[in-house]
N, C-alpha and C positions, 0 to 999 in steps of 0.2 A: 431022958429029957435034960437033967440035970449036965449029963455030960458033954451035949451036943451046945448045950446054951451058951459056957464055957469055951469052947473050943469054939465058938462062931463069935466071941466075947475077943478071946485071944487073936483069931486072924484079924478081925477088926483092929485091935491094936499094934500090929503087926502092921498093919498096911498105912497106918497112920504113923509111924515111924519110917517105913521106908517111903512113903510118898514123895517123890523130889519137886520141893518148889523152882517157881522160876529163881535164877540167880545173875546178877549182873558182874561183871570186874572191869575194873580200867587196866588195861594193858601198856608197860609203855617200851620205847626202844633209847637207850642212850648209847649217843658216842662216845668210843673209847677213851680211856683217859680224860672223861667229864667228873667230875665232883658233884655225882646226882646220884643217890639211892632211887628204887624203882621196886616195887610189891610184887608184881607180875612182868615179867616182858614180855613183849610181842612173841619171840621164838617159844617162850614157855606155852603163852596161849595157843601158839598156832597146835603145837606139837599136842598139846589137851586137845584142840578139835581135832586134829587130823584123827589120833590116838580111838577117840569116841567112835570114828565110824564105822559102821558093821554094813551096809549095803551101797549108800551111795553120798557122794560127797562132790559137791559146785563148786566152782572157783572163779570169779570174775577178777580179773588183775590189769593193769596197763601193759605191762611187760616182764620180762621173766629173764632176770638175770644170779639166781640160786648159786651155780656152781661156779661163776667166774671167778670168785675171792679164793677158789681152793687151794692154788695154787703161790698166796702170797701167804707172806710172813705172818705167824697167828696174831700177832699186836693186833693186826688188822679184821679180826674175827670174820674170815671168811670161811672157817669150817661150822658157821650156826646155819651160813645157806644149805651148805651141802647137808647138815642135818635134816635141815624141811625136808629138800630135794629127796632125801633115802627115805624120810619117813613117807613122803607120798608114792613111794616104790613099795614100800614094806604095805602101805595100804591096798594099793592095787593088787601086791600079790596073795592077802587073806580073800581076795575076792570085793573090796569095795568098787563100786563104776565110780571114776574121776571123770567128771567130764571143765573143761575149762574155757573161759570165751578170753579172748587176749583183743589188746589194739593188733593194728595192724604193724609187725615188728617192721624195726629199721635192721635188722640185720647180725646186730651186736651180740645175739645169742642165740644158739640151738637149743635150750631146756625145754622146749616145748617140743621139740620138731625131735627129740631123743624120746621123749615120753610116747607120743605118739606112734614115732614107728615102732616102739618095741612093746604096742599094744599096752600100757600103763596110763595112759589117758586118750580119752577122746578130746579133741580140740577144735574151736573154730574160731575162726575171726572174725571181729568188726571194720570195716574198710569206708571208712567215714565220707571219705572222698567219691563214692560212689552213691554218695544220696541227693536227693532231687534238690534237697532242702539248702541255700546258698551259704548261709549261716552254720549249716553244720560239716559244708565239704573240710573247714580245717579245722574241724573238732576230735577230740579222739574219746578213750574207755578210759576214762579216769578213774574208776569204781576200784574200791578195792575191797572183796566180801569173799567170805570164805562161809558155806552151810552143811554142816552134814545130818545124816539122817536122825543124829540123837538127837537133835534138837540144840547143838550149838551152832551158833552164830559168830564169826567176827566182822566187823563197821569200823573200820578207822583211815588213817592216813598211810599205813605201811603199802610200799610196792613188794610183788615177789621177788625181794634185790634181796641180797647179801648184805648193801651197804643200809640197808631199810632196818635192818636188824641188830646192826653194830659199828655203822659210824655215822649215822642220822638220827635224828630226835624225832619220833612217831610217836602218838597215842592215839590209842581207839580202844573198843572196849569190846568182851568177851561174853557174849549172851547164853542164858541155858532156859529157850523154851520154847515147844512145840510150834504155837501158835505165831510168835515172831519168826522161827525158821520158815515154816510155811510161807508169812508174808514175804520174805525176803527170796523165797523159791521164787516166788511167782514174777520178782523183777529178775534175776538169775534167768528164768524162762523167756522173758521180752529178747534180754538180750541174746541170747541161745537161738530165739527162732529167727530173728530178724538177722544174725548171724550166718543163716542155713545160704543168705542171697543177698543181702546187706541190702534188703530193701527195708524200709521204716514205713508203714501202715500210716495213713492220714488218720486215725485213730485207731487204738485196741480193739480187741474184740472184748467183750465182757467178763470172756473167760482171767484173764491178766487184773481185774481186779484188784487193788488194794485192801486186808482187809482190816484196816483200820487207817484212820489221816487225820488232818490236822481238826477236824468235827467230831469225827467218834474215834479218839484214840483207843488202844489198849488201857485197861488197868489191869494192874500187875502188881504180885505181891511181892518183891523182893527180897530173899536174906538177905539182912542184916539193913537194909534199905526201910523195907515199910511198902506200903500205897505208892504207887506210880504209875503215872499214864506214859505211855508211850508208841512212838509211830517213827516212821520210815518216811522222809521227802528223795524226791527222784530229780534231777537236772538234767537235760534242759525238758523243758515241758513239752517237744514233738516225742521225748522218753516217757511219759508221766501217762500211764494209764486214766481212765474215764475217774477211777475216786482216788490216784495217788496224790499227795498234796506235793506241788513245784516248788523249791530247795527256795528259791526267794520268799516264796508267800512263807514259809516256814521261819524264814532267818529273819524275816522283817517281824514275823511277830514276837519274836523270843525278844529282840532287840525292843519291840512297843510297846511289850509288857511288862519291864523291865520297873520294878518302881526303886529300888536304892543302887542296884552294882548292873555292871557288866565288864564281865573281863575277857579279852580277847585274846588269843593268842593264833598268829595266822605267817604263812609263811611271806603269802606277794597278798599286795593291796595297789590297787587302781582303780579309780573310777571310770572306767573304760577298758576295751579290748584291749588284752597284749600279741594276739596272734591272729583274729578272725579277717578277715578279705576286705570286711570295712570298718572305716575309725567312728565312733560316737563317742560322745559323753555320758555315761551312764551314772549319776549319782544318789539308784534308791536305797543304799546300804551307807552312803556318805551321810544324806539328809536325815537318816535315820538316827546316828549317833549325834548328829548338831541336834536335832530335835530331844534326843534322851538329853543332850549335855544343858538344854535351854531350860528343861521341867526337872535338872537337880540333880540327876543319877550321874554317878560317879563311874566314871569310863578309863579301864586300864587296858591299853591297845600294846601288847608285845607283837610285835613285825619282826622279821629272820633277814638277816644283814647277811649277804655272802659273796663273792664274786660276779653274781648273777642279777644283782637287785639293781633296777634303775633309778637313774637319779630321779628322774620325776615322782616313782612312789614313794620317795624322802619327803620333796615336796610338798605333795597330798598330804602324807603324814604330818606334818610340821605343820598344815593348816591345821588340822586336828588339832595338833598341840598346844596350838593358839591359844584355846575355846577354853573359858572355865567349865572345869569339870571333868576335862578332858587331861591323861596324861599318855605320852607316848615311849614306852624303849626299845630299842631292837636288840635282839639275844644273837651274840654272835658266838660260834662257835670255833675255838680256835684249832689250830693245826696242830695234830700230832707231835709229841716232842722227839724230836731221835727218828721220826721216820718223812717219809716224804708223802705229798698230801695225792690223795687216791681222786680224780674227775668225779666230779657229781658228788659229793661227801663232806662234811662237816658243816649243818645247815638243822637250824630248827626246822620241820618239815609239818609237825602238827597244824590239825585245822581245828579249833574247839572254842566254843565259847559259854563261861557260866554267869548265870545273873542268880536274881535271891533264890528262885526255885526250880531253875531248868536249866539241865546242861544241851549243849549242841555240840555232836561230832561228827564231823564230815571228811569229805577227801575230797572236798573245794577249796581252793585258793580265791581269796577275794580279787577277782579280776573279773570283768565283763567276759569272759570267753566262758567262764567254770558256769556261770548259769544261763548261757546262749546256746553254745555250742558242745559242749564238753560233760558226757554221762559221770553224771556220781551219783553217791549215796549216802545219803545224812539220819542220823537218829536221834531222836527228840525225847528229852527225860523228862520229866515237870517229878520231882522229888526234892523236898528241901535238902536232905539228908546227903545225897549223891550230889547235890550242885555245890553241898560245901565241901566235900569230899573233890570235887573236883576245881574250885577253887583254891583249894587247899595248894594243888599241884599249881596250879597256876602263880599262887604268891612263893612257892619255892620256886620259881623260875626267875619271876617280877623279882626280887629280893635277892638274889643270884649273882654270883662275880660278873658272868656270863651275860649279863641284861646292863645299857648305859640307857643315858636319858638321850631321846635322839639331838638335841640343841648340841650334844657334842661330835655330833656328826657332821661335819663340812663337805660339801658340795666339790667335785671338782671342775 
């Protein structure tokens, strides 16, 4: 009896030391030749989930440009895509099923259309332009989520780019746990089946479920974190299952709850469409922060300055800037020294926002399209701990050679 008791004593203990709690990380991506340490980066994390999978592994992405850097000079760190790119080869060939839902490519790359015929991923497309919905024919798959069957998750800003990895500013974060993977299958699955004929359902079936939202989030025990509640918002709400919470109800509450900080860091800001078939004014993310800046709370708005940004979301910005309370800079990222600058590259590209208790990280741009028209995926922390931690990253940016105050911005 003695020995048995012991020995059921011992496995006990045993199992209480290997039990793997959940675990959270901030992932981030910096451009080359940036003067920015970074804990984790994107490529490390992906390469840990990929790494992780033993049966099966999801991929939702906008677009798939991995292999195109491999060919240019290493300054350029185009051999981190072709790393992903092999490790999802080396995955398929232990036997994981990749399956991946992409927008509908413009042509620019084969990584998909190589995976697929040489049987290392299943693939299908979202073809936006084929839905009934008028608002969403010029929307696309903005999502960028990676799940596999261990139970890790990635949620952030990175595209399957090359340049997403090493000459773009990304941050999103690297989840370890069952119960979040799952929920995140199950939008992975919307997209997937509605993919199959790119038809969108006038609502889910029940089966698509969220199973947790902005009512009953998760709580979650995190290393090194603590207590956290956490959930999943979906964009635009013809995506948003019967209990998944819609990416604005989400962002308008983190912002309304807000009672001393809110720091933003985003790449495009309008209060209105940039791309949709029709013009509005949409300003419930605008009223939002005049409303925090009127009750006190102290608003630091980094916006991403690039070849790309229009003068009017200067504008906007600069009315922001106006408001006590309110401070605004844009993070610009400069060119390459000694090399010539690569299309689509050197651009804050992060979506994330932290106030005193909750971080928000998405792969929305604030523009009336990212929450009309355009599928994403946001994750919602409420931990004090994690939002200083990711504040933290934020005043290393705010405080940055790389960040001016927009008033030195002129207009052309």
């Amino acid at each position: 009896m003695k020995t048995t008791a012991i020995l059921t004593l011992l496995l006990s203990v045993a199992f209480c030391y290997t039990k793997s709690e959940p675990t959270i990380q901030i992932c981030e991506s910096v451009p080359r030749q940036l003067d920015i340490d970074v804990e984790l980066t994107t490529t490390q994390a992906w390469i840990k989930l990929i790494d992780s999978a033993k049966n099966h592994l999801d991929i939702a992405q906008y677009y798939w440009t991995l292999t195109q850097g491999a060919s240019l000079n290493e300054a350029y760190g185009g051999s981190e895509g072709m790393s992903i790119y092999n490790k999802l080869i080396e995955a398929s060939k232990r036997g994981v099923k990749i399956r991946i839902v992409q927008n509908l490519p413009d042509g620019t790359s084969n990584d998909t259309v190589v995976l697929a015929e040489s049987g290392y991923a299943e693939v299908r497309t979202l073809d936006f332009s084929k839905f009934d919905n008028n608002d969403l024919k010029t929307g696309i798959l903005h999502t960028k989520m990676m799940v596999a069957d261990s139970g890790y998750v990635y949620i952030g800003s990175a595209n399957a780019d090359w340049r997403s990895l090493t000459q773009v500013k990304e941050l999103g974060i690297l989840v370890k746990d069952e119960k979040i993977a799952e929920d995140t299958e199950l939008l992975f699955q919307q997209y997937w089946d509605v993919a199959e004929n790119n038809i969108l359902p006038d609502t889910f079936p029940s089966s698509y479920n969220a199973l947790a939202n902005i009512h009953e989030p998760f709580t979650k025990y995190f290393d090194n974190y603590g207590y956290s509640t956490f959930y999943t918002s979906s964009a635009p709400k013809p995506f948003c299952s019967q209990t998944r919470t819609d990416t604005t109800e989400a962002l308008l509450d983190v912002i309304n709850k807000a009672k001393t900080t809110i720091n933003i860091e985003v790449m495009d800001y309008l209060p209105a469409p940039d791309y949709m078939n029709r013009d509005f004014y949409w300003d419930d993310i605008d009223r939002a922060l005049r409303n925090a800046s009127y009750r006190g709370v102290e608003v630091h708005f980094l916006a991403a300055k690039w070849n790309h940004t229009k003068s009017v979301s200067i504008q906007f910005l600069k009315s922001l800037n106006d408001l006590d309370n309110i401070q605004v800079k844009l993070f610009i990222v400069p060119d390459m020294v000694g090399y010539d600058s690569y299309p689509y590259t050197r651009v804050n590209h992060a979506k994330f926002v932290g106030t005193d208790d909750t971080a928000f990280i998405s792969n929305n741009n604030w523009t009336a399209d990212y929450f009309f028209s355009t599928a994403g995926l946001t994750s919602i922390i409420q931990n004090k701990k994690f939002a200083e931690k990711l504040n933290r990253i934020f005043k290393r940016d705010w405080y940055s050679k790389y960040a001016t105050d927009i008033n030195n911005i002129y207009l052309k």
